[in-house]
PAZAPA-4460 file (N, C-alpha, C; in steps of 0.05 Angstrom, whole numbers, plus 32768, in hexadecimal, padded with zeros to 4 digits):
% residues 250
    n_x    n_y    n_z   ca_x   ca_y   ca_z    c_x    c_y    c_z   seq   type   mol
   8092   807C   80E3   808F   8061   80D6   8079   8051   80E3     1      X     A
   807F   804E   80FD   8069   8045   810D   8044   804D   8109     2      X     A
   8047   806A   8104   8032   8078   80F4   8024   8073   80E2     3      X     A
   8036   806A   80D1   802F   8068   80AD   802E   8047   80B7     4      X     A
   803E   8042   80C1   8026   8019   80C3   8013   8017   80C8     5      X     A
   8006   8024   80E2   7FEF   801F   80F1   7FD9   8029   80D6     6      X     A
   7FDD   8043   80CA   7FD1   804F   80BB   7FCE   803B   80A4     7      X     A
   7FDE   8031   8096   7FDA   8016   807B   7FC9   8005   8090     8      X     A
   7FD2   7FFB   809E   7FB5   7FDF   80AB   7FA5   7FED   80AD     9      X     A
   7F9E   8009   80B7   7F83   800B   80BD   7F76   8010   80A1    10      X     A
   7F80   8016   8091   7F7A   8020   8072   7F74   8006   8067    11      X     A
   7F85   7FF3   806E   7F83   7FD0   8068   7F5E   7FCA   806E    12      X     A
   7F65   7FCD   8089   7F4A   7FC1   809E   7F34   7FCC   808D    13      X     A
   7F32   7FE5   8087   7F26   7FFB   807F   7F12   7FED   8065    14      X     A
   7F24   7FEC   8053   7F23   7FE0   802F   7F11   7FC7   8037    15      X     A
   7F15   7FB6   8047   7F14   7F99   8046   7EF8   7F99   805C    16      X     A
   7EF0   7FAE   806F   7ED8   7FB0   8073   7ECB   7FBB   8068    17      X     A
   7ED0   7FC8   804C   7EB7   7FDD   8039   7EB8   7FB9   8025    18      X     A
   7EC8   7FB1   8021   7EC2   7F9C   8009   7EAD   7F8C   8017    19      X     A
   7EAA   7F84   8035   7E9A   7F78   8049   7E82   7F81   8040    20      X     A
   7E7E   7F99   8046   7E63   7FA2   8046   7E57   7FA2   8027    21      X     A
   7E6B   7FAB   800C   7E5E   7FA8   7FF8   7E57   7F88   7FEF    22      X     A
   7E5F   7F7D   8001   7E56   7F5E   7FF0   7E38   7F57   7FF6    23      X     A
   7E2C   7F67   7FFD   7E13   7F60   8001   7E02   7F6B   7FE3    24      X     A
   7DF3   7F63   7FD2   7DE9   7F61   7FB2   7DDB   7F7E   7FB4    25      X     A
   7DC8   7F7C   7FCC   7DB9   7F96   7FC6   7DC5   7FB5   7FD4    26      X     A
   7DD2   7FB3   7FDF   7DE7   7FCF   7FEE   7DFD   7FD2   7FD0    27      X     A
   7E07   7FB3   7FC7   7E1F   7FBE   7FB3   7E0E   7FCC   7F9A    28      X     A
   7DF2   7FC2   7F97   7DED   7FD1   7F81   7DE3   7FEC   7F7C    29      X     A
   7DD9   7FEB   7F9C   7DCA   8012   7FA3   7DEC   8025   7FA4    30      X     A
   7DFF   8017   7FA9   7E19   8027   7FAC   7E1D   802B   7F8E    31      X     A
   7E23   801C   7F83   7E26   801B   7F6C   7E16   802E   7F5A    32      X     A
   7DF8   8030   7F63   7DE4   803E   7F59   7DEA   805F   7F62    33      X     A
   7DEF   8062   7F74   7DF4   8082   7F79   7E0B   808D   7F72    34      X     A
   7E24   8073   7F75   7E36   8089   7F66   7E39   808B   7F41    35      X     A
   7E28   8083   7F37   7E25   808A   7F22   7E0B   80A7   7F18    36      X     A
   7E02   80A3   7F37   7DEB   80BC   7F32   7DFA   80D5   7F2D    37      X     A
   7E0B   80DC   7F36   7E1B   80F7   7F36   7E07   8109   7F3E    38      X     A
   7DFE   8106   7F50   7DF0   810E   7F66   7DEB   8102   7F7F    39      X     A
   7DDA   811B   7F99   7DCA   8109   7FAE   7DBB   80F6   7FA1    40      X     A
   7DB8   80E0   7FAC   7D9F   80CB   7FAB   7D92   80CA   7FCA    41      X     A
   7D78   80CD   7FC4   7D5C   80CB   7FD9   7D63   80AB   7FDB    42      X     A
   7D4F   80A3   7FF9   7D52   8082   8003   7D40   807C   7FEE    43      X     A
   7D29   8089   7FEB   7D1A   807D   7FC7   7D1E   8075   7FBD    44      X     A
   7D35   8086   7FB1   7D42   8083   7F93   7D54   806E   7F95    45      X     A
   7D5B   806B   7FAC   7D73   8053   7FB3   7D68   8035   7FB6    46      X     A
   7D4C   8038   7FC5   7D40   8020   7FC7   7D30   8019   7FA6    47      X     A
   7D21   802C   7FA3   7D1C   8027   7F80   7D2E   801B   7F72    48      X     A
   7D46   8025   7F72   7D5B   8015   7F64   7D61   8000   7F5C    49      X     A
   7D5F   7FEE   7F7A   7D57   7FD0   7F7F   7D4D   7FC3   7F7F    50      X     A
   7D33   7FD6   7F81   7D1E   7FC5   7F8B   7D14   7FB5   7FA7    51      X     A
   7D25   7FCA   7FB7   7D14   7FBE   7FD5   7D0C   7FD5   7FEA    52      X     A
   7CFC   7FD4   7FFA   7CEB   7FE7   8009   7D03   7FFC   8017    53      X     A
   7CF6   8015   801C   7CFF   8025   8025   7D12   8025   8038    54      X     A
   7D01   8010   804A   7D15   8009   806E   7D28   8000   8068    55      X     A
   7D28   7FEE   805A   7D44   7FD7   8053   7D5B   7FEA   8040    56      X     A
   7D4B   7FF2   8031   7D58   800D   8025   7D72   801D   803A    57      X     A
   7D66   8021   8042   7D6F   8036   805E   7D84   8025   8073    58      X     A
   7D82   8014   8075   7D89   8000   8087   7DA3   7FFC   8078    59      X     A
   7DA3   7FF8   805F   7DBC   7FEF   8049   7DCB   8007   8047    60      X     A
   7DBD   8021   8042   7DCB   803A   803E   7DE2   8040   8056    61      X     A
   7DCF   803D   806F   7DE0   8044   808B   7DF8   8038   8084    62      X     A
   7DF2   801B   8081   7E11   800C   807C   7E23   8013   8064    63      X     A
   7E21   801D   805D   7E32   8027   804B   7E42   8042   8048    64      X     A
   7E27   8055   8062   7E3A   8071   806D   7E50   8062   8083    65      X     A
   7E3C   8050   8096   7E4F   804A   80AA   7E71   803C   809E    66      X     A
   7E74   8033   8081   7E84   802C   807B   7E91   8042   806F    67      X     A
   7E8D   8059   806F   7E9B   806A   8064   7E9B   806F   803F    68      X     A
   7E84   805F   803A   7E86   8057   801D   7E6E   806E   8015    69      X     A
   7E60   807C   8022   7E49   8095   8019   7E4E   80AD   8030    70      X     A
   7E3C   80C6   802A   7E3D   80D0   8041   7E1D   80DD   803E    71      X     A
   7E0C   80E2   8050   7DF7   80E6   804D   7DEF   8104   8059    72      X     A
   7DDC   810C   8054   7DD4   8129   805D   7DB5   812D   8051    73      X     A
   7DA7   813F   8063   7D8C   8147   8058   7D88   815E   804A    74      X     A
   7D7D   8154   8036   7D7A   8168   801E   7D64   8163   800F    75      X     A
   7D55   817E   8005   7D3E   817D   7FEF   7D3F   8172   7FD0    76      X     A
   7D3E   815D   7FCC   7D49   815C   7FAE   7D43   8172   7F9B    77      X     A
   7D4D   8178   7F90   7D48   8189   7F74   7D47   81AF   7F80    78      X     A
   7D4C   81B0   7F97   7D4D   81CC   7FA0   7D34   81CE   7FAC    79      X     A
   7D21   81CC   7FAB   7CFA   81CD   7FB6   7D00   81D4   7FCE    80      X     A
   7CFA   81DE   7FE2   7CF3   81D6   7FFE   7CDD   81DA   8003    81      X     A
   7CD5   81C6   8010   7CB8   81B4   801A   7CB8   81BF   8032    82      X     A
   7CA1   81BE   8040   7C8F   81BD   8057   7C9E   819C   8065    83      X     A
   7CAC   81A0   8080   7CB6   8187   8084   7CD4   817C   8089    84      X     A
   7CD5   8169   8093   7CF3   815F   8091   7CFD   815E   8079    85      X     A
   7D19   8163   8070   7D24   815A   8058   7D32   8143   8058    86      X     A
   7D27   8137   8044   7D2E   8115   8042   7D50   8119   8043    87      X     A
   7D58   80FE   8044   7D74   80F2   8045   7D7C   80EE   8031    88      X     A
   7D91   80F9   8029   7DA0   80EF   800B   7DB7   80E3   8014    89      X     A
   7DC3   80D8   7FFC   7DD9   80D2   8003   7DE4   80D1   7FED    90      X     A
   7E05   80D2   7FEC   7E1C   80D0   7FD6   7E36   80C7   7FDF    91      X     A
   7E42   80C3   7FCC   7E58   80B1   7FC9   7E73   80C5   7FD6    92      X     A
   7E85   80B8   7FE9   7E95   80C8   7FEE   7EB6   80BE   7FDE    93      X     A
   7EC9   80CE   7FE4   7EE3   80C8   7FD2   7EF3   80B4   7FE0    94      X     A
   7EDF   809A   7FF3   7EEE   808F   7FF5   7EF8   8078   7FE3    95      X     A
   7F11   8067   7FE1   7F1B   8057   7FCB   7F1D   803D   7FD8    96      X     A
   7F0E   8028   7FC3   7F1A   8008   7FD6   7F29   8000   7FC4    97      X     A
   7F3F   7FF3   7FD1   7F5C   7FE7   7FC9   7F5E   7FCC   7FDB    98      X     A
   7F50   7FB7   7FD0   7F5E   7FA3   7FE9   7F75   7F8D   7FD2    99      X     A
   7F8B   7F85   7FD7   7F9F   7F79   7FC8   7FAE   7F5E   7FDB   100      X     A
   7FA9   7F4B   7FD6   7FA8   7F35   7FE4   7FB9   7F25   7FD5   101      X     A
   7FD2   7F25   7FD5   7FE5   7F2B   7FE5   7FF0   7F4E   7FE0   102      X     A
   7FFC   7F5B   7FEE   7FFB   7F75   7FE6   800A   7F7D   7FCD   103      X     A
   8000   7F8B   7FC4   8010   7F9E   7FAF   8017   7FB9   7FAD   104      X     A
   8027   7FC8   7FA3   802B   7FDC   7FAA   8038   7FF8   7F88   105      X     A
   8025   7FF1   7F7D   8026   7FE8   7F5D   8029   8010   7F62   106      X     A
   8023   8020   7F6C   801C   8037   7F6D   8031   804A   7F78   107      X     A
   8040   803A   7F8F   8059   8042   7F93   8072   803A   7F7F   108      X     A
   8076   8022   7F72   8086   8024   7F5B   8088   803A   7F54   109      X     A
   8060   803E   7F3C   8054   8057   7F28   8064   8070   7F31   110      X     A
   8067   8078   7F53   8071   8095   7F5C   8097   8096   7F5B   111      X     A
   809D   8079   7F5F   80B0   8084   7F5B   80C3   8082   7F3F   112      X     A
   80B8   8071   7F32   80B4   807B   7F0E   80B4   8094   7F01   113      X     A
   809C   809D   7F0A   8095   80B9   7F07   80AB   80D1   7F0B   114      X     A
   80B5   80C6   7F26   80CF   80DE   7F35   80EA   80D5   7F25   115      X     A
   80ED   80BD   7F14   80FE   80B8   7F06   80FA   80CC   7EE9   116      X     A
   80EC   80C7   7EE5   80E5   80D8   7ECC   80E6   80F1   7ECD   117      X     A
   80DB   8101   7EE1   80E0   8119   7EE1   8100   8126   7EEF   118      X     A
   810F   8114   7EFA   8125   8121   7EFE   8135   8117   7EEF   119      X     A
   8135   8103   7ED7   814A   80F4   7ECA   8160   8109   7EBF   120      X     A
   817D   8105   7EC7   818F   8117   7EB7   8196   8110   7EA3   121      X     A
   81A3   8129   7E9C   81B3   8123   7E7A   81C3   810D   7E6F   122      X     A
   81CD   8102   7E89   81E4   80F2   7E86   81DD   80D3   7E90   123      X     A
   81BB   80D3   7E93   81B6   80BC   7E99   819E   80AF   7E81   124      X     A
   8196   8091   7E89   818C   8087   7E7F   816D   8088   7E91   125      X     A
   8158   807A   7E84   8146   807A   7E98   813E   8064   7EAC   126      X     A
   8154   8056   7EA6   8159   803B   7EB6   816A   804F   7ECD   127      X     A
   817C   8053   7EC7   818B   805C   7EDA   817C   807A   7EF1   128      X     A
   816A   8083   7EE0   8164   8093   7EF2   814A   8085   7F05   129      X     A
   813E   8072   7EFD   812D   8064   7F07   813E   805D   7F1E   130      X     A
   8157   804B   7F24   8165   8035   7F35   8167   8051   7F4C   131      X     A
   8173   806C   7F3E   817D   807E   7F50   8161   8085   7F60   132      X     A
   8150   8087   7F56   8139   8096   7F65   812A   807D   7F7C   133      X     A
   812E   8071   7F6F   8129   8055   7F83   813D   8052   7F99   134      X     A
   8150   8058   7F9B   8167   8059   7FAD   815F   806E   7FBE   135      X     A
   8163   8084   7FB4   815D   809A   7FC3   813B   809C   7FD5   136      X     A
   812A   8090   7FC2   8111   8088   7FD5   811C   8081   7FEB   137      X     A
   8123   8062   7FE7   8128   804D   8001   813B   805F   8013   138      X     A
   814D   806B   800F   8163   8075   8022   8154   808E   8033   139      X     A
   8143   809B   8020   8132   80B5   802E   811D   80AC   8043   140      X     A
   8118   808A   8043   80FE   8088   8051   810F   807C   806A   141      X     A
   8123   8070   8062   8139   8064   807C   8141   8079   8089   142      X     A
   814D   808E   8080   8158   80A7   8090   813B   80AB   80A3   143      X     A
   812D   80A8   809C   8110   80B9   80A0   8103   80A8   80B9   144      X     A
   8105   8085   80BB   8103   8073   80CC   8118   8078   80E8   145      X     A
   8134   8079   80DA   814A   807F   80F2   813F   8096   80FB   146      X     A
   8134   80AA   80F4   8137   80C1   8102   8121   80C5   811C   147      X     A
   8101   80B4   8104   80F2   80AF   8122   80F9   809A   8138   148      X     A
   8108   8084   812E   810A   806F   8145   811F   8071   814E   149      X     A
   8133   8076   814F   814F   8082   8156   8160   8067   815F   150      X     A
   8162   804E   8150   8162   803A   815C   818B   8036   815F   151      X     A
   8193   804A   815F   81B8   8045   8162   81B9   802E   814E   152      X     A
   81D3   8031   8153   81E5   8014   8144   81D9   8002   8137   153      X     A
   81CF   7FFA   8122   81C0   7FE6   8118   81D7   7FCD   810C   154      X     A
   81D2   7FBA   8113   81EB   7F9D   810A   81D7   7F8A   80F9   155      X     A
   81DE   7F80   80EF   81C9   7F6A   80DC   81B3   7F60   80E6   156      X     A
   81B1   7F59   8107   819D   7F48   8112   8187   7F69   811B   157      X     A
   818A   7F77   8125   8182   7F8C   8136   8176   7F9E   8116   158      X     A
   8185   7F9D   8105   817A   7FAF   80EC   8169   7FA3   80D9   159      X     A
   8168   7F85   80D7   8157   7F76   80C8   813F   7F74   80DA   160      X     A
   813A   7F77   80F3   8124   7F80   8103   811A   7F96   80F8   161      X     A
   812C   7FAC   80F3   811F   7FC9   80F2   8113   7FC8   80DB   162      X     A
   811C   7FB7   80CB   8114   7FBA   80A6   80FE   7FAF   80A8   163      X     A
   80F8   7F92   80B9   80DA   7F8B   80B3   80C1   7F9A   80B6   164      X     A
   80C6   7FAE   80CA   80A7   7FBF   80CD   80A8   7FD2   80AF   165      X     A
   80BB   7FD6   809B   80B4   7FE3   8085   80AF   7FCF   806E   166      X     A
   80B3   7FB6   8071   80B4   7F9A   805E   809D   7F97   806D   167      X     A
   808B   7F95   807C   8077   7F89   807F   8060   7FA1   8082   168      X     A
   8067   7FBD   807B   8056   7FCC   806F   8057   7FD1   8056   169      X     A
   8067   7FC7   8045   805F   7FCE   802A   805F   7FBA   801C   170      X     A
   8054   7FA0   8031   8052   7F8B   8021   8061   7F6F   801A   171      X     A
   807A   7F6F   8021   8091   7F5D   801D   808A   7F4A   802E   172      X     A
   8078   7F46   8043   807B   7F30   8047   8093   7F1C   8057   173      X     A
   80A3   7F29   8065   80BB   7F2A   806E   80BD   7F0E   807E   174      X     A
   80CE   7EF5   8076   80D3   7EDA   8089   80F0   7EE0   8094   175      X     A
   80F4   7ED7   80AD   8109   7EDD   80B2   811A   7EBC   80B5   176      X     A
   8131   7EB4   80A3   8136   7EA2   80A0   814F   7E9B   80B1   177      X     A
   8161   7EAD   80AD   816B   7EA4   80C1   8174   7EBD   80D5   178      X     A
   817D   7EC2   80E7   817B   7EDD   80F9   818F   7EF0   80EF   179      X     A
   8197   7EF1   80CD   81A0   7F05   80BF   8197   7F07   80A4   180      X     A
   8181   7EF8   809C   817D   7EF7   8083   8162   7EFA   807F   181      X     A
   8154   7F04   806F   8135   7F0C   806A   812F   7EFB   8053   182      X     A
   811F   7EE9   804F   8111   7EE8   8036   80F8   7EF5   8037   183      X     A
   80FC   7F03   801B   80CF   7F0B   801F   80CB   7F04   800A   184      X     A
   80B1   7EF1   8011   809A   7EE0   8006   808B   7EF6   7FF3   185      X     A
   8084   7F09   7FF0   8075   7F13   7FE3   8080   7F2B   7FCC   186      X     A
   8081   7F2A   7FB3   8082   7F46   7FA5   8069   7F60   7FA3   187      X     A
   8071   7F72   7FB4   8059   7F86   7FAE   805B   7F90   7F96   188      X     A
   806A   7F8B   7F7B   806D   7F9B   7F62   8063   7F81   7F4F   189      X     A
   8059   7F6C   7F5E   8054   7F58   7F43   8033   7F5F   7F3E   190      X     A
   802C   7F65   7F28   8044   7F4A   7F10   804A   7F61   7EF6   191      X     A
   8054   7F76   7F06   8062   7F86   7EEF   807D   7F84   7EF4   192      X     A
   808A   7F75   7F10   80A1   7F6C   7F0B   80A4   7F54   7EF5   193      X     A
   8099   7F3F   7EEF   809C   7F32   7ECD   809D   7F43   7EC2   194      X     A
   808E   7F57   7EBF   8092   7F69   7E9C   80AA   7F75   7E96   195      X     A
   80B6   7F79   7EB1   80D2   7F8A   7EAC   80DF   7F7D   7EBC   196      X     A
   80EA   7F6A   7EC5   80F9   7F5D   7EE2   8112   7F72   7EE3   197      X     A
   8120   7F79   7ECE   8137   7F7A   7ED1   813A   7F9E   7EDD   198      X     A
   811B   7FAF   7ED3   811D   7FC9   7EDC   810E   7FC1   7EFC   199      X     A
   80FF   7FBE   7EF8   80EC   7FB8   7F10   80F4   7FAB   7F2E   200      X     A
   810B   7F93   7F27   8110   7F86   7F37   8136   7F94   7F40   201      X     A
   813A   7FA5   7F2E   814B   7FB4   7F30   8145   7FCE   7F43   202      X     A
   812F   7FD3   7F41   8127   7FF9   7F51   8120   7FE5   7F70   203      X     A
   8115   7FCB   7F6F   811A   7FBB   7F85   812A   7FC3   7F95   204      X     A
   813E   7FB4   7F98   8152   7FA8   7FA0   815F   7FDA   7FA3   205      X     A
   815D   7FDE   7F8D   816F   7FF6   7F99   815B   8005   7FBB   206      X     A
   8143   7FFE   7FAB   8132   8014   7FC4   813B   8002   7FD6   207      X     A
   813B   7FEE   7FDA   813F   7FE7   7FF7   815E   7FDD   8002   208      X     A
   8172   7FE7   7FE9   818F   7FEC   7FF6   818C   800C   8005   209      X     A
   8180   8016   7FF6   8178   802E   8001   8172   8036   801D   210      X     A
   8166   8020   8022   8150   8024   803F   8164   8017   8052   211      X     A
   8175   8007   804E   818B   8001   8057   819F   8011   8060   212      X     A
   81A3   8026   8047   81B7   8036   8051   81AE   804B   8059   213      X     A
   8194   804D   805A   8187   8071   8066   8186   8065   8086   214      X     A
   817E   8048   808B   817B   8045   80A9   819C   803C   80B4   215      X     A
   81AF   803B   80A2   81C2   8037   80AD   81C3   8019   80BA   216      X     A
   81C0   800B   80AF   81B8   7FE3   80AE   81DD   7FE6   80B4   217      X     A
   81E9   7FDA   80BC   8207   7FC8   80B4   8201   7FB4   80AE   218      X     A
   820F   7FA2   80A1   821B   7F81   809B   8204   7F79   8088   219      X     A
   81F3   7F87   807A   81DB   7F7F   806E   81D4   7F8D   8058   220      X     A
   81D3   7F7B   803F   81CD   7F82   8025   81BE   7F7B   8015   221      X     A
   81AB   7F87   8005   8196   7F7C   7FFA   819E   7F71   7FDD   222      X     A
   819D   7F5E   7FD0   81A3   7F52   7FC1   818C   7F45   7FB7   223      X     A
   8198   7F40   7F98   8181   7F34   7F83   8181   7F18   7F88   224      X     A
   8170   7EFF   7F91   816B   7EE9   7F99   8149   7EE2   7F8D   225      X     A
   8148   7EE8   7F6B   812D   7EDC   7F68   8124   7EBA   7F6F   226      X     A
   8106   7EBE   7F74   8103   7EA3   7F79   80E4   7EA9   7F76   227      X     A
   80DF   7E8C   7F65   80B5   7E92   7F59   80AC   7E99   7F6A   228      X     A
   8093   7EA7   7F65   807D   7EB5   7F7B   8087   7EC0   7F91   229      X     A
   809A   7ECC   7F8E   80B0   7EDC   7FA5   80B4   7EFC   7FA7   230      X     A
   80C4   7F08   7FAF   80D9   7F18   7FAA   80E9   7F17   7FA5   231      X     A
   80F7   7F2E   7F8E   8112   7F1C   7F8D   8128   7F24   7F92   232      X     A
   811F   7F2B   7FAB   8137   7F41   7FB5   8134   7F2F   7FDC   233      X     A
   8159   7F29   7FD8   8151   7F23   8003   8164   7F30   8009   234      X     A
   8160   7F38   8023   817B   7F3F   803C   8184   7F26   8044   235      X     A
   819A   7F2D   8040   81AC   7F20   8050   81CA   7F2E   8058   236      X     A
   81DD   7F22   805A   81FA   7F2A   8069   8203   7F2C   804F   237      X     A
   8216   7F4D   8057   822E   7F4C   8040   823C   7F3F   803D   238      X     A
   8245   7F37   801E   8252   7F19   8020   826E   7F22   8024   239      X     A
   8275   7F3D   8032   8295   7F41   8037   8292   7F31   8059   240      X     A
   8280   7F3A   8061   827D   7F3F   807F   827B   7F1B   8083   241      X     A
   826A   7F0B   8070   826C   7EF9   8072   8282   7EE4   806C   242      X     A
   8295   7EE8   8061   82AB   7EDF   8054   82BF   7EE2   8073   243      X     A
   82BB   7EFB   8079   82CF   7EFB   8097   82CD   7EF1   80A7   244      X     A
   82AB   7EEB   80B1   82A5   7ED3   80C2   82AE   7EBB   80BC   245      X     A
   82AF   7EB0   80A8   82B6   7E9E   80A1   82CC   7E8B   809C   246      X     A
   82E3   7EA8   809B   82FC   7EA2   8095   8308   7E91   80AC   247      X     A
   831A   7E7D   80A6   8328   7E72   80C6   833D   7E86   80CC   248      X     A
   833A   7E83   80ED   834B   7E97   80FB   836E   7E95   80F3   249      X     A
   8382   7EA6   80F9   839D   7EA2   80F5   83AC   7EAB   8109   250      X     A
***
C-alpha cells in the first residue's frame, strides 16, 4: 500500500511537471507537431514547424525528452546514410498526462463496472452485481493492506488512521472530525455520481464497507451521509456500538 502511494504522487508530481513544461506556446506546439507526424521528426522539421531557429529548437526538444514527453535517437531520415553524424530525431513516447484537481478516479469506477458485467449471475440484477463487485474490490484491497502492514487489532480510532492512507490515495480527501469519524471533502466519481447517485453512490459506500471489512476496522461503518460538493459516504461508529456507549449504566 505504502508502494502504490508513493507511486500515485510520483505519477501526480510527474503529470503536473509535463503540464509545466508544455505551457510554454512554442515546445506545446512542436509536441503537438510530432506526435501527429507518425514518425521521427529531425530538430528542422521541429523548428520549421514554429518557426524558430534550430538552437532554440533543440533547447525546447531536450525539455520535453527530459520530461519524459519524447524520446530521441540518431537516425537518417528516410533510410539514406550519409557521410557523417546522424542527425537527432525525436518521437513521442506512451507517456499519458492526467492531472485532475481535485482528484478523480472516473477509471477505477469504469474497471469495476466492467468486472460487474462480466461476472453478473443469473439470479442477479446489474445493480446488484455492480454493489457485489464493489464490495469485494474494497474487501480484496483491505485483506491485501492488513497483510502488508500487519497492524493487529484495529478499534475505530487506530483503523480510521489505517483507512486514511487509502482515502487519501484515491482521492477522498479524508478530514478527521472527530477521533472516530471521517468526513471526506472530495468525490473521486463526480460528477458521474449526479448521473446515477443512487448506483454510483451505492458501489461507494459498498467498496469502502469492504475495505473495512478486508482490513478488519471494528466499531466503524461506512454509511450514506450526502452533503453538496462532498462525498457521500463518511465513517463513523456503528450506531450499535454507539447506542452502548451511551446507554446509562445499571
Amino acid at each position: 500500500m505504502a508502494a502504490d502511494l508513493t507511486s500515485r504522487a510520483d505519477a501526480a508530481d510527474r503529470a503536473i511537471g509535463s503540464v509545466s513544461v508544455l505551457s510554454e506556446d512554442s515546445r506545446r506546439r512542436m509536441f503537438l507537431f510530432i506526435r501527429r507526424a507518425s514518425r521521427a521528426v529531425t530538430r528542422d522539421e521541429a523548428a520549421a514547424s514554429v518557426g524558430i531557429s534550430r538552437k532554440l529548437a533543440a533547447f525546447h526538444l531536450d525539455k520535453l525528452v527530459d520530461a519524459g514527453l519524447l524520446r530521441a535517437r540518431y537516425e537518417t531520415p528516410g533510410g539514406i546514410r550519409k557521410v557523417g553524424r546522424q542527425p537527432k530525431v525525436y518521437e513521442p513516447t506512451d507517456a499519458q498526462i492526467t492531472v485532475n484537481i481535485p482528484d478523480r478516479r472516473h477509471e477505477f469506477l469504469a474497471d469495476v463496472l466492467l468486472d460487474a458485467v462480466l461476472t453478473e449471475g443469473a439470479d442477479e440484477t446489474a445493480t446488484q452485481a455492480a454493489m457485489r463487485t464493489a464490495e469485494q474490490r474494497g474487501r480484496e484491497m483491505g485483506e491485501n493492506a492488513r497483510e502488508e502492514t500487519r497492524p493487529g487489532r484495529l478499534g475505530p480510532e487506530r483503523g480510521l488512521t489505517a483507512c486514511e492512507r487509502l482515502l487519501n490515495e484515491y482521492g477522498y480527501e479524508p478530514v478527521r472530525e472527530t477521533p472516530t469519524q471521517l468526513r471526506l471533502r472530495n468525490c473521486p466519481f463526480h460528477p458521474l455520481a449526479a448521473k446515477a447517485p443512487d448506483l454510483v453512490c451505492g458501489m461507494n459506500q459498498a467498496f469502502l464497507s469492504g475495505y473495512l471489512s478486508g482490513l478488519e476496522v471494528s466499531g466503524v461503518q461506512a454509511v450514506l451521509a450526502p452533503e453538496p460538493g462532498e462525498c457521500c459516504v463518511r465513517l463513523c461508529p456503528n450506531a450499535s456500538d454507539h447506542d452502548e456507549r451511551m446507554a446509562p449504566e445499571r
